[in-house]
N, C-alpha and C positions, 0 to 999 in steps of 0.2 A: 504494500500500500504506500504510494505516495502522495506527500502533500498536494500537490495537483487532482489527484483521484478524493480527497480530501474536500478541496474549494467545490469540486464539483458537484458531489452531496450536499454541501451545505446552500449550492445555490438551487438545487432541486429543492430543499425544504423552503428554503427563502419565497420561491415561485409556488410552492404547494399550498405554504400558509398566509401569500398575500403581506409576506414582511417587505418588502421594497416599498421605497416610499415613492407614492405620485400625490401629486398634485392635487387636496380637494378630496383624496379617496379618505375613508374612517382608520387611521392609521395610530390612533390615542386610545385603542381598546387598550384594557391594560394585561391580559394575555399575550397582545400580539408587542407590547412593548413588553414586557421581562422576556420572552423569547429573544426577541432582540436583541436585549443587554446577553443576554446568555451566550448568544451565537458568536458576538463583539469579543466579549471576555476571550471563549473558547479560541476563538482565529487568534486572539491577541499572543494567548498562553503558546501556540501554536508558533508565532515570531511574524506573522503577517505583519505586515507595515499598516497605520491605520488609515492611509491612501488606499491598500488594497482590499480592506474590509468596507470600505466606505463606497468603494466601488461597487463592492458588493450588492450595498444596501440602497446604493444612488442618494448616500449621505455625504455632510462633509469630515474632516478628519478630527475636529475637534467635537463632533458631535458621536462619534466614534469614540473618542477618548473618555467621554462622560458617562457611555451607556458601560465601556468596559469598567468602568470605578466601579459604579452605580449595582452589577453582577457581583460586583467584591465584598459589596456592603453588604447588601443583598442575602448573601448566600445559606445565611441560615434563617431567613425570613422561610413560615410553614407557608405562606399563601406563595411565593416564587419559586421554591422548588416543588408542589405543586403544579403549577403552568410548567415551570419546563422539566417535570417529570420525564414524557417522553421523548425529548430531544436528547437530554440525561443520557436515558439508554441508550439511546441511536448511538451517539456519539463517544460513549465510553469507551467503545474495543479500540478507539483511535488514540488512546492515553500513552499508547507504548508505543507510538510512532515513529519510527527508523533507528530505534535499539533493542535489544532483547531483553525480551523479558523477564525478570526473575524477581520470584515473590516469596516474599517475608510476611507472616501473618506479624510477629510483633511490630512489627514498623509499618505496617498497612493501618490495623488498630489506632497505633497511637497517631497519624495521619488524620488520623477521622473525622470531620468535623460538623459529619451529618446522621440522622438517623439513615437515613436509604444507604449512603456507605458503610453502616455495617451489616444490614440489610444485604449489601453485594458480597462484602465479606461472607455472611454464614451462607450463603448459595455456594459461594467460591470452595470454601469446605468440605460441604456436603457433592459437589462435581467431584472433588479430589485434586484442585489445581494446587494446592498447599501441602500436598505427599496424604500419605496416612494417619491417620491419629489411631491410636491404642485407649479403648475407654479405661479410667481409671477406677479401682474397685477399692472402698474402704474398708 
């Protein structure tokens, strides 16, 4: 996966969810802005320049800068990561993007800074991406 195969997803959701901005159209839902902030953030973390998120979004780069903060702040509000629950997903397996992977459940844990993150945590477990566990008997 590269970041190219990347942009290209996030501008399918962009077009799917009517996030681009025009002129006059209802673009102040506030679902459709924390998605927004979300995707801004996500590209940012990513090293997109905010010219080319802006692009993205047919914003400009300081308007860009404000929605990624704004995700920052954001991120443990229940009502935003709600809305962008399902982006969340989508967008997760791209975390480990052009390194290999290798997972530490202690250092993922203390990472944490949401319920749905440990949430992915105890799936992750129960798959077996963290090796085996041994039940412990008192």
């Amino acid at each position: 996966m590269t970041i190219q195969d990347l942009i290209d997803e996030v501008k399918q959701e962009i077009e799917a969810r009517d996030l681009a901005y025009r002129y006059g159209a209802n673009n102040r839902m506030r679902y459709k802005v924390y998605q927004k902030y979300y995707l801004m953030h996500y590209l940012r973390k990513h090293k997109l320049t905010l010219q080319e998120i802006g692009d993205l979004f047919g914003l400009k780069h300081c308007t860009v800068l404000y929605g990624a903060q704004q995700a920052e702040w954001l991120k443990k509000d229940r009502l935003f990561l709600k809305m962008t629950d399902d982006l969340r997903q989508k967008f997760e397996k791209y975390t480990a993007l052009n390194y290999p992977i290798t997972r530490n459940l202690i250092h993922d844990v203390m990472q944490c800074s949401a319920y749905w993150e440990l949430k992915k945590i105890q799936t992750d477990i129960k798959r077996g991406v963290y090796g085996e566990f041994t039940s412990v008997t008192e």
